[in-house]
Each structure stands twice: as structure tokens, then as C-alpha cells.
N, C-alpha and C positions, 0 to 999 in steps of 0.2 A: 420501745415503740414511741417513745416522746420526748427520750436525749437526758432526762434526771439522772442523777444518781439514787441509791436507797432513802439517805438525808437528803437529799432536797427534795424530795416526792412527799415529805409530811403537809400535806396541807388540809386546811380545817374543812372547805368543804369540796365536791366529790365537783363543782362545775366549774371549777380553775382549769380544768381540762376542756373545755369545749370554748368552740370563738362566742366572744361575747354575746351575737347574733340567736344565738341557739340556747343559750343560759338561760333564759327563761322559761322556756318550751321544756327541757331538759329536767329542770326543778322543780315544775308544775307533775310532771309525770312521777316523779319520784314522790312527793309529797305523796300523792294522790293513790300508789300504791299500782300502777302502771306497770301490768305485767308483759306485754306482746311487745317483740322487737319493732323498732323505731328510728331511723335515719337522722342523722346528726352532722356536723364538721367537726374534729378536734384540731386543738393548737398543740403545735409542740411547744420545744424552749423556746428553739431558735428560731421561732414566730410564723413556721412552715403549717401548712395544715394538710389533713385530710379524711377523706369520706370514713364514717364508720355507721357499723350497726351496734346500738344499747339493747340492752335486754335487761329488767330488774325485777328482782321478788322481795317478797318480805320472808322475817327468816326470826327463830325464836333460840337466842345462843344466849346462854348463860344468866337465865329468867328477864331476858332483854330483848325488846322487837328491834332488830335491825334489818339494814334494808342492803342489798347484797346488789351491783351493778356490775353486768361484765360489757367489756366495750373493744369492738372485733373491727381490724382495720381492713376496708372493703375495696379499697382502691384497684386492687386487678379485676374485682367484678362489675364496679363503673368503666373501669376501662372497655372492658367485653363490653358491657350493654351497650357502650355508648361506637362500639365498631358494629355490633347489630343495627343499633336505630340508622347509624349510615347505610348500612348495607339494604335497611329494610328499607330508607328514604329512595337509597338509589334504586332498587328492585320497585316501589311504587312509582318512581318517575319513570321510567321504561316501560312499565306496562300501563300507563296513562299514553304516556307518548305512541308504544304501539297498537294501543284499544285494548290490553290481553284485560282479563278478568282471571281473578284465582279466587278460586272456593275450595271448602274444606266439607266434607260430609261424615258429623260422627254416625257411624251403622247400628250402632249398639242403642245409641239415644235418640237418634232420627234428629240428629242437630245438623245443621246445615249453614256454616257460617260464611258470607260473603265479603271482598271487600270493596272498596266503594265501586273499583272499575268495573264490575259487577254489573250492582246498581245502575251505571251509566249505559252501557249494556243490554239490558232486559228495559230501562227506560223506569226503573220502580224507587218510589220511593225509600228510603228507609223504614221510619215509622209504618209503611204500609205489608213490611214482607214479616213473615210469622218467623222464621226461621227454620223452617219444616221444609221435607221431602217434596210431599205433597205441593206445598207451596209455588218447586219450580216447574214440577209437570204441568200447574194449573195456566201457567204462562207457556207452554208449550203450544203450536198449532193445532188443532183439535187431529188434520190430517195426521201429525208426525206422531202424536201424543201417545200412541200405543206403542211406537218404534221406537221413539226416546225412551220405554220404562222397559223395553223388553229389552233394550242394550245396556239400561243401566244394570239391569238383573243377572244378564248372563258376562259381562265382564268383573261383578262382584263372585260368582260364583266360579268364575275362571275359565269362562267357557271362549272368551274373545274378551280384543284387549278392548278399551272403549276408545275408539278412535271415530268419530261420526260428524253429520252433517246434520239440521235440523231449520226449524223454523219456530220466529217466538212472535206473540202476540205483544204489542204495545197497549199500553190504555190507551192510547190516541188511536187504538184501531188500527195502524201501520204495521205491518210484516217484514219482519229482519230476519236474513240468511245466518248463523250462529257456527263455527267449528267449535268444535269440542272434542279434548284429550285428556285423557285422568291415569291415573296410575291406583292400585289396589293395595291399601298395607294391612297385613296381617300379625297378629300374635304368633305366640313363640309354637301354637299348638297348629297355628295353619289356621284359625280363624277370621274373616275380613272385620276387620276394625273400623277403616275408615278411606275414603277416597281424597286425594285433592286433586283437583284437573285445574285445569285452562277454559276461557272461554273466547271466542273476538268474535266482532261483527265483520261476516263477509258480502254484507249485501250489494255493497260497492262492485265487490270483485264477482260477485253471481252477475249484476247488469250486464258488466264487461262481457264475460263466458256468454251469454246469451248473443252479443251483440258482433260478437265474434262468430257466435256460431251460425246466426243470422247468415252474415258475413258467408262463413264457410259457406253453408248452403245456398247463399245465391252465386258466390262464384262456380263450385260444381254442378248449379244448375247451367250457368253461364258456358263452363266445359263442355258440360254433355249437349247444348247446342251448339257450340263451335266445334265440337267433333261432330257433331251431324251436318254442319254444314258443310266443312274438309270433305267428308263422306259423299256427300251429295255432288260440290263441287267436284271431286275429285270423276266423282262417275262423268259428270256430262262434261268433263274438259279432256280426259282422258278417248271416252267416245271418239268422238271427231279425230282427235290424235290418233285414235285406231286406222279411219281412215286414211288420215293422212301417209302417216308411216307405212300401212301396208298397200295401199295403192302404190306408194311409192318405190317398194322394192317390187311389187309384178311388174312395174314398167321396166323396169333394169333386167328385167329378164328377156324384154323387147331386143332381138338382134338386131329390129331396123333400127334402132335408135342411135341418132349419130352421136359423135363424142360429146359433142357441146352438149346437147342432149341429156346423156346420161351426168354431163358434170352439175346439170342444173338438176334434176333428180336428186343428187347426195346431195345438193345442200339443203333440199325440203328435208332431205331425210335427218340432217344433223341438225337442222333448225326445229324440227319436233323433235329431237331428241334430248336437245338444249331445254326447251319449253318443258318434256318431260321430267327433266332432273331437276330445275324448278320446283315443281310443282310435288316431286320427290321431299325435298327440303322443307317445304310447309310442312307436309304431313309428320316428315321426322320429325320436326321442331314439337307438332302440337303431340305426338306420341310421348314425347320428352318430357315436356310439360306438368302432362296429365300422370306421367310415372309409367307409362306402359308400353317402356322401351324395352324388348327383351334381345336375347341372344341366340340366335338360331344357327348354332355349330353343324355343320356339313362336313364328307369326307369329301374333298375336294384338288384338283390338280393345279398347284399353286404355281408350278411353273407355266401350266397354258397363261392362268391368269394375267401372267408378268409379263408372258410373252403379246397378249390380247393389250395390256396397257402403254406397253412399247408403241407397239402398233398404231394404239391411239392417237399419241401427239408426236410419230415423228413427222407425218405431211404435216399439222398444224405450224410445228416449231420449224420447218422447212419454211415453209409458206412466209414464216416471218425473218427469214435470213438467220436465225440460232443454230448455232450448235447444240444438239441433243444428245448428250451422254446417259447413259443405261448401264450400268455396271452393279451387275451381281456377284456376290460372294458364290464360291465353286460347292461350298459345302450347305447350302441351304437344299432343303427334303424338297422333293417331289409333290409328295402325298400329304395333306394335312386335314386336321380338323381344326375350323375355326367360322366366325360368322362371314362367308365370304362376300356377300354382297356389301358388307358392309365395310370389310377390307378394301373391294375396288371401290367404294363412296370417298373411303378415305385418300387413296392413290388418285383417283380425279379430281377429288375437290384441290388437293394440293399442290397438285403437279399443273392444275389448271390454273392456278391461281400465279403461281409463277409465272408461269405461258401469258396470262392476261398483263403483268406487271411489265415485262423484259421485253426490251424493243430491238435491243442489240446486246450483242456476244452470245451469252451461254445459259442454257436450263439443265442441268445435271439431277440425277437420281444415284443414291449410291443405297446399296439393299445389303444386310448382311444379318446371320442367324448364330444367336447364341444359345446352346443346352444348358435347359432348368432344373431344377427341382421336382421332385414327384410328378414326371410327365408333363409340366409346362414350361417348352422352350417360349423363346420370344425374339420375335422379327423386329428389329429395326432400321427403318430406312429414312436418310434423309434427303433433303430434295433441297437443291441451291440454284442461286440463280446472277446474273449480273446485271441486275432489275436499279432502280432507284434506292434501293432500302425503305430502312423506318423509321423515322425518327425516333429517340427515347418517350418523347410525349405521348405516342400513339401505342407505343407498345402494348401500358397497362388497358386500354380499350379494345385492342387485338382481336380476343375470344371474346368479347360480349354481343348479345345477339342484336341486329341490327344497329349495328355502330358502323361506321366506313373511316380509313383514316384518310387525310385529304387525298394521298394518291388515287383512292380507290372512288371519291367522289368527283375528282378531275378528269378520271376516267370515263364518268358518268354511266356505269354498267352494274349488276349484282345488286344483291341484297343485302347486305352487311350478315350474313346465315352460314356462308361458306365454312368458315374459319371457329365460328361456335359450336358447328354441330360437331365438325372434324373433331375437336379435342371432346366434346362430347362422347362419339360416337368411340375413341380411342380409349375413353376412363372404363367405360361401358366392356371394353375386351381387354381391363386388365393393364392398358398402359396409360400414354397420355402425348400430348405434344407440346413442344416447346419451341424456341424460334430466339433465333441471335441474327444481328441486322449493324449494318454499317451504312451513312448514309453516302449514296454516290458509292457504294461496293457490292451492293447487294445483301441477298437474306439466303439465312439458311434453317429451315425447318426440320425439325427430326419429332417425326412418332415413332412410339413403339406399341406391339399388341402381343396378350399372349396367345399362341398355337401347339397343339400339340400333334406329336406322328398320327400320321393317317397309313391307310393302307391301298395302294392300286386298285379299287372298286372298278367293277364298269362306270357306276354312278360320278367316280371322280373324273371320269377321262371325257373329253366335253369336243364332239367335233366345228371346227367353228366354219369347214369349208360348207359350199351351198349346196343343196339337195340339188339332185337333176329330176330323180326319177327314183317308184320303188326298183326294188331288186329284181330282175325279172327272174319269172319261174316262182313267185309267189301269188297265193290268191287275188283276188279284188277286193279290197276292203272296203266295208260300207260305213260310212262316216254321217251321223243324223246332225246337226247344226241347227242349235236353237237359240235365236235373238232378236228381239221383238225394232233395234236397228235396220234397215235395210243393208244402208251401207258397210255398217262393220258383217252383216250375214254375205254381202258380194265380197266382201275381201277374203273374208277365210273360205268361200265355195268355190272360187276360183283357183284360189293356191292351191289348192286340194285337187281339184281336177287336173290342173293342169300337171300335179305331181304324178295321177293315174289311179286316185280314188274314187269312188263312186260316192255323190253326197246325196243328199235332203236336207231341207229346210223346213225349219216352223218357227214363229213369231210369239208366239206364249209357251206356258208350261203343259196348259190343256191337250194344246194339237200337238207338242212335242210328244204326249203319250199314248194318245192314240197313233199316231208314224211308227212310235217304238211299237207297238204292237202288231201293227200291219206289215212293217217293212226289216222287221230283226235288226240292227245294225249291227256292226262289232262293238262301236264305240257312240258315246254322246258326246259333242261340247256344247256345255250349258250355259247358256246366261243367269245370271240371279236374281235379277232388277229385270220384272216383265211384267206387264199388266196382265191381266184375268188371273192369272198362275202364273206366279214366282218358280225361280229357279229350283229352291228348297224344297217344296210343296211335291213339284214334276217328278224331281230326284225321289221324294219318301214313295211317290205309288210304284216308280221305274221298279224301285229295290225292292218294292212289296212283292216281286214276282217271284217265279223260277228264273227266269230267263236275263229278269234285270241283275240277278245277285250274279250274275257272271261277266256281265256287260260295265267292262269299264264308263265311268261319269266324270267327265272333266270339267272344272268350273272354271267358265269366262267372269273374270271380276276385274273391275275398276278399281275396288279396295284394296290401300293398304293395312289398314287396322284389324292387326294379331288379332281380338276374336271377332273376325268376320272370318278368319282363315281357321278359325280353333271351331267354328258355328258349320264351318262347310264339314269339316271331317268328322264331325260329331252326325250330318246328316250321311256318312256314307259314300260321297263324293271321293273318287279314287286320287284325284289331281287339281291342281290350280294352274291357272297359267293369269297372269295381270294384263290388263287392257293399260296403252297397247302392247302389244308386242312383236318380238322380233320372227322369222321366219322358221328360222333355227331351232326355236322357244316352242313354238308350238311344235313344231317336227320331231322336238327331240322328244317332248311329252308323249304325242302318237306313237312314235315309235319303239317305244321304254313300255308302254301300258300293251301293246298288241304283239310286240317282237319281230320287230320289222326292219328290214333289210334292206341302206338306201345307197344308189348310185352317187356319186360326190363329182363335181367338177373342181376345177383350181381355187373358182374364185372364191373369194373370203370373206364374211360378214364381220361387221360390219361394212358399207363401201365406203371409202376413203377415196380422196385425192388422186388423181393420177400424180406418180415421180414430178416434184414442184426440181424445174432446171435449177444449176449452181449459174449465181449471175454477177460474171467479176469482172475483170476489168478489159479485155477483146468485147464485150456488147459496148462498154461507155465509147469506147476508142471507136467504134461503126456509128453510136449515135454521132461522133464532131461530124463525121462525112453528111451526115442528111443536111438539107435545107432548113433556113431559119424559119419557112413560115410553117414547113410540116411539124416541125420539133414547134413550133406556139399553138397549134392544130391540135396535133397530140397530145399536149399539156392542157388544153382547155376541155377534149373529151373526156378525159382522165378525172378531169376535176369534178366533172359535172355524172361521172360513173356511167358516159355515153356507149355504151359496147356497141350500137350499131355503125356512129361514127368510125369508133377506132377501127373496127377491123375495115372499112374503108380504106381508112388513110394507113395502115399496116400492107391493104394488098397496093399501094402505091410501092411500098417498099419492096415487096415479092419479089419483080424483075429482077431488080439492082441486085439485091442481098437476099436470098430466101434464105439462109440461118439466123440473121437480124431478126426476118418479118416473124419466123415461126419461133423464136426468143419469146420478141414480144408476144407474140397470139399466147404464148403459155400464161403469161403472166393478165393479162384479159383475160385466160380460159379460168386464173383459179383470182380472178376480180382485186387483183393486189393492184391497185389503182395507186396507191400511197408509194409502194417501191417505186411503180413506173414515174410516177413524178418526181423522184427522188432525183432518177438517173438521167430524165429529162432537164431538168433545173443546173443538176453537173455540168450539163454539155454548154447549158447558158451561160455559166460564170466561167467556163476554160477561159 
């Protein structure tokens, strides 16, 4: 232990072994008869030292007191201590640093030892805490103070672990939010011995949570007013739109009605119908918002569908000189289930969006169907165009809602809504959408949604030609119509007559059930939104009957919001139909709820455009032949969107050229002002 040999270890006294430092302390103990061990340094030879423990007795050997020192080298258990006091320094700077506090509860003794972070903690002196149980309930908030000892009791017992939240009283009278975590140790027999936990102050983080939740609650208060406002809005903007829209297809049923006529007709009709998918889009966005966007899967005829969207923008994409390509995959299903309406939101917002971009060349759609997994195939279709493109900078702002990239505010049209909801509306059915863009080549969009097999329903097959008339050789059906609107009760007792039902009318819920009682009808259409009596109130006495419980109830509603529609079928309401709507819409409801049997003529809902002419190069080569001041004539009513001029200066042309003049009248009849100045402007610079 100290490098001597046997002979050189003889030395006369016992503290040549310790550094000089400690020689006195060392011999004083000895003298003195110093029996309890006692810490020292020894020296060796080679002048090294180290920690030891002395321990000495006195001793009676051979009628002689001598004094007997053993001295034990302690160097690996300084070592330990002194990697604890690190470990313990570093463990109290971390829990200084993160506020924690760690206590110690003997259970046995009722000792309760704290360390300082504690202290800091509860706000308590030292000198002033007993060290007792008792001591920290008394600083508990008088509210928790039963809750705190009934957790301290049943996690000693094992009943629950002590994981809790509390409140502690300061002496300054201040109230601190407190977590608390402990663990249980027990003897070898299962007895609880003793607890150590954790303490920190959360009162910081409780402000927060409150301020937050503040917060929460007044923005869902702020929801639930903007969805009542949507709601409200939605009814009295939709109304009118009722109007509009359905005065405007009884007039198309007008034979007097000359072409120009009926061409100004569709475009009130497309123009409420624009204003409606608007006003579509608020509602989805705030549905979205609020989370209470759901999925409303229908067994449905997805080829009519494709066929009805075709439809839709080939006069548009006509109208503006494109090529519109349509091409579906041969192996895509008939019949499916999926949220269809919201499938064709998807197909117009996109295909629309192209159409709005692309001035010249081409809008294409390419659609094809791949089979899934446990009954979910999935349709994807992309849509290109030979538009402007997108730059890379705009891209990442693309889907955010109300954003425009410049093209789109150069255009100065839309809401920046289109293109958010779409990929929205896409996540929402299982796929999504994405989009690659070349600038000066165009863009190309691809969603995808998942669908699964449907099966040929009547319900899927959707006639979209026009009602003439019922079927004859069926009864008279009496139709009661309740809407406390005039105008929207003239639009739907009209179409009805004139289809060859018998109606009535009433303006509240009250009179609708006295008519119900006096006049039987087959069927109701109900408004919901009515003074005296509500649509709901009408419907619960209708149904209170014999007679009502057989008597289909259709709800007229301006609502889009899922439980306004979940509130109608809970009150017994056989059907819905949305304000406004289409002709077809409500025909096909009547005739689905009574079973009824309609006459169809050719024509097709929606109305479209008549065939927009192909206008190539035989019209430029007729415009060199006209005069210079007619062609400055024509260019200036053109410009100024004169249509009573032009057809003027058009029947100048009649004589000479009636293919020319009725060229042009087509392009006046569908108000393409822009081409005709295009082709005008050519004949200036020949």
C-alpha cells in the first residue's frame, strides 16, 4: 500500500505514514484513545498520496496497553462520491433550471424531506416547514386539500398511481397551479415504505390553457355566428336565385319566344347559376373550416354524369375557339358509389378553371379507372390545358384558400376558393390533387377519388331530358305548396300546372295544415323558414295524423348545412330538394315519392348555347370584300358590346352576303364581341 519494503517500514512512530498536514489531528486521536473511524491523507514513498480511513483501539498484550491503528485505502469510494456529488450537482441544476422540486416521504416515520427546489416551489421558508406530512397538506388550497390526501392515500395503498394536479397556498396569499408525480417503494413483504415524487409550478402554463381556452370559446362562439350568418345569408340569396332561375326556365318553355330570346334566357340562367356555385363554395369552405364536411356516398350513374359534364363546356370551350377533348377509359363502371355531387364540384371547378385560363388551342380531359383493394377502385382524371402556365413561384400558394396567382388576378374574376376546396374536397374522397405547369405550355391537373361498384338502381339512372307532361291515363295529383315567398310559391305552382297537377297554396305552417286537412293532397312541398309556423312545427302536426303518415313531406330549403338536413329527417320529412333549383330536381323528387309517369320531349337541361359556328378562314377572306367605314362601324359597336347597332350594320350586309351576315349574327347571338374584333382588326392590317 505505501511502496516499503518489510525493513524500511520499521519506523519509531505510527504518523510517518500520513502527509505532514494531518500529523497532528492523527496523534492527538491516538493519544487521546480515539476510537470511531476518521479520514486522513497518507504518503507513500514515492511522495504520492491518498484518501484513507484510521480506525484505532486500545488493546492490553502482554501486561502492556498498546494502541492497535488500522488504516484502509479509500480512494475508489472518493472516487464514487465525488461522480455522485456531480451527478447530484448536475441533477439539482436541472431541476433549478426546470422549476422541478423532488421530495422524499418516509411512511413509516411520517418524515417528509424536501430539497431546496421545493422550498422555492410552495414559497416556504426552511426553518419555517416541520418536516411532517401534515405540514404539506396545510399549504394545500383548502378546495384541493381533501383531494390531495385522498390521492396521496390511495396511490400509497395502490389503488391509482399519484399522477395529479393541485393548488398551493403561498404566505403572501398567492395561489400556484402545482403537478405532481411520485412513485411508491415498498419492502421485500409488499409494505409502502416510502414515496419520492416530483413537484413544478404550473401556474404559468394554467394562465396560458385558460387564455387559450378563452380564445377557443370565443372563436366557436365567432363559428357558430358565421355559420348562422352563411345560413341566413344563404336563405335570402338563394330565394331570389329561386326566382330567377325558375322563372327563367318557364320562359323557355315559351314557343313564342324568338331565338334571341330564348339565347338571353340561358344566359340569366347560367348567370344564377355561376352566382349559385359561388355562393356553393362559401358554404363548403365555412363546412370545412368548422370540420363538418362529411361524405354523402350515393349509388349513382357515373356515366350520365360524365356525359352531363361533357356537355357542360363543350358550347363554353366552342364559344372561345378550343378544342375540347373528352376522352374516357372503355373500362370504367357504369354504376358507382361515391359522394357524387361532390365529384361533379370537383370536374367543374377544374375543368372550369382551365376554360377560364386558355385563350387559345386546347382544354383536354383524359378520365381512367383502376381496381383496388377491398372494394375501393379509384377514378383518376386529368385535365390539361394550353393556358399560360404557372410559374414555380405560384405554385406553393396554388391550394391556399384565397390566394390568386397573378394570372388569376390579371384576369380579375374568382375567389382564390376554386382550387383549395377542389384538393380539399379530393382528400375528403380518399385521393387528392396535384398539378405540373410549364410557363408558355400550359398546366396539367390530375385528381384522384376513391369509388366503389354500384349497382343499376332506378335511383342511379337520372333522366336529364325535359318533362312535357304526366303520363296520360294517370290520376290528377294534388300538390299543396307551402312558402310564405310569393315569388318562389309562383314559380313552383306554375311549373306544376302547367305540367297537369292540381296545386294549392299557403304562406305559413298554420294555413298549410288546415288545406292539409280540408283538401287531402297526395304530396306537400314545404318551406322551413316561415313566420307564425315553421316548416318543422307544420310537418310534426301533418304526421300527427292518419292521413299525414302516408302523405309524402318534401322540404324546400335554402340550407346547405348537414344537420339542417339530419334536423329535417329526424322531423319525418320524406325528401329535400335546395333552393334553387333545377326543374328536373324537383320533377324527379315528385315523381320518385308518388310514382309517376312523365312524358319527355328532346330537349335537355340544363340549356346551353345553340352550336357556336367553326369561324376560319372563308369569313376573314368576305370580311377584305366589305367597306372600310362598315368594318370601323363594326369594330366600334363591337367594342362598346352595341348589339342593337350591329345587327344594323350586319343587315347592311344581308343583300350582298347572307352567309357572312348570319356568320356574324351567330357570333352577336352568343355576345363573342372579342373574337369579332379579332377578325375585324385582321382585315385592317391585310
Amino acid at each position: 500500500m505505501f511502496g516499503y519494503t518489510t525493513e524500511e517500514a520499521t519506523i519509531r512512530y505510527g504518523t510517518e505514514w500520513i502527509v505532514p498536514e494531518f500529523r497532528e489531528m492523527v496523534m492527538d486521536k491516538m493519544i487521546t484513545g480515539y476510537e470511531k473511524p476518521y479520514e486522513a491523507v497518507a504518503l507513500r514513498k514515492d511522495g504520492t498520496t491518498f484518501p484513507c480511513v484510521l480506525r484505532g483501539k486500545m488493546m492490553h498484550f502482554k501486561g502492556r496497553n498498546v494502541r492497535v491503528t488500522s488504516l484502509t485505502d479509500i480512494t475508489d469510494r472518493k472516487k464514487a462520491e465525488q461522480e455522485v456529488n456531480r451527478v447530484a450537482a448536475r441533477l439539482a441544476l436541472a431541476t433549478k433550471a426546470g422549476g422541478v422540486g423532488i421530495w422524499d416521504y418516509d411512511i413509516a416515520n411520517n418524515i417528509l424531506v424536501w430539497d431546496d427546489q421545493m422550498f422555492a416551489i410552495y414559497g416556504v421558508a426552511k426553518e419555517n416547514f416541520s418536516g411532517a406530512y401534515e405540514a404539506w397538506l396545510r399549504g394545500i388550497h383548502p378546495d384541493d386539500m381533501e383531494r390531495g390526501d385522498a390521492e396521496i392515500r390511495m396511490a400509497i395503498h395502490g389503488e391509482q398511481e399519484f399522477n395529479t394536479e393541485f393548488r398551493v397556498c403561498w404566505p403572501d396569499g398567492s395561489v400556484h397551479n402545482i403537478r405532481a408525480l411520485a412513485t411508491v417503494q415498498h419492502d421485500d413483504s409488499g409494505i409502502p415504505q416510502r414515496m419520492v415524487g416530483t413537484n413544478w409550478d404550473i401556474t404559468e402554463q394554467k394562465k396560458t390553457e385558460e387564455v387559450l381556452l378563452k380564445a377557443m370559446e370565443e372563436a366557436e362562439t365567432a363559428n357558430k355566428a358565421k355559420s348562422a350568418f352563411l345560413a341566413s345569408m344563404s336563405h335570402e340569396i338563394r330565394t331570389p336565385l329561386n326566382s330567377i332561375i325558375g322563372f327563367s326556365q318557364l320562359l323557355n318553355r315559351d314557343q313564342q319566344l324568338s331565338a334571341l330570346q330564348k339565347e338571353y334566357n340561358a344566359i340569366i340562367i347560367r348567370a344564377g347559376e355561376h352566382l349559385l356555385s359561388l355562393i356553393n363554395d362559401i358554404l363548403e369552405l365555412s363546412k370545412m373550416e368548422a370540420g363538418r364536411l362529411d361524405l354523402n356516398p350515393v349509388n349513382f350513374d357515373l356515366h350520365s354524369l360524365l356525359s352531363g359534364i361533357r356537355i357542360m363546356f363543350t358550347e363554353p370551350a366552342r364559344s372561345k375557339h378550343l378544342q375540347f377533348i373528352f376522352e374516357t377509359a372503355d373500362d370504367i363502371p357504369r354504376y358507382v358509389v361515391a359522394d357524387e355531387s361532390k365529384l361533379r364540384r370537383l370536374f367543374i371547378n377544374l375543368i372550369g378553371n382551365a376554360l377560364k385560363f386558355t385563350d387559345e388551342g386546347r382544354i383536354g380531359v383524359n378520365i381512367h379507372f383502376e381496381n383496388g383493394t377491398e372494394g375501393k377502385d379509384r377514378l383518376t382524371v386529368k385535365i390539361y390545358d394550353s393556358g399560360p402556365g404557372i410559374p414555380e413561384s405560384d405554385l406553393s400558394n396554388l391550394f391556399k384558400r384565397f390566394e390568386q396567382t397573378d394570372a388569376g388576378i390579371n384576369k380579375g374574376s374568382g375567389t382564390g376558393l376554386g382550387l383549395a376546396l377542389s384538393r380539399e374536397l379530393a382528400i375528403l374522397m380518399g385521393g387528392n390533387v396535384t398539378v405540373t405547369s410549364n410557363v408558355g405550355q400550359g398546366s396539367e391537373f390530375t385528381f384522384n377519388v376513391e369509388i366503389k361498384a354500384g349497382n343499376p338502381e332506378p335511383d342511379a339512372v337520372r333522366n336529364t331530358r325535359r318533362v312535357n307532361s304526366i303520363d296520360t291515363g294517370q290520376e290528377v295529383y294534388r300538390i299543396l305548396i307551402v312558402d310564405d315567398n310569393e315569388i318562389n310559391l309562383s314559380v313552383s305552382v306554375k311549373l306544376l300546372k302547367l305540367l297537369g297537377f292540381e296545386t294549392q297554396e299557403a304562406v305559413n305552417g298554420a294555413e298549410a295544415f288546415v288545406k292539409f286537412e280540408q283538401w287531402n293532397p297526395h304530396l306537400v312541398l314545404m318551406d322551413m323558414q316561415m313566420p307564425v309556423m315553421d316548416g318543422y312545427e307544420a310537418t310534426r302536426l301533418i304526421k300527427s295524423t292518419d292521413r299525414g303518415k302516408q302523405t309524402p313531406v318534401i322540404a324546400l330549403t335554402a340550407s346547405l348545412f348537414d344537420e339542417d338536413r339530419k334536423k329535417l329527417l329526424a322531423f319525418g320529412l320524406d325528401g329535400c330538394i335546395l333552393k334553387p333549383f333545377l326543374e328536373n330536381e324537383l320533377l324527379g323528387v315528385i315523381g320518385k315519392a308518388l310514382d309517376i309517369k312523365y312524358i319527355y320531349d328532346e330537349t335537355r337541361m340544363p340549356f346551353i348555347q345553340k352550336p357556336y359556328p367553326d369561324i376560319d378562314e372563308p369569313i376573314e377572306k368576305d370580311i377584305t370584300n366589305l367597306p372600310h367605314d362598315l368594318v370601323m362601324q363594326l369594330m366600334d359597336a363591337a367594342s362598346s358590346a352595341n348589339i342593337d347597332m350591329l345587327i344594323k350594320l350586319i343587315a347592311r350586309i344581308e343583300p350582298e352576303n347572307s352567309e357572312l351576315a348570319n356568320r356574324l349574327m351567330d357570333l352577336v347571338s352568343n355576345y363573342d364581341y372579342k373574337y369579332l374584333q379579332k377578325i375585324l382588326i385582321r382585315k385592317e392590317t391585310l
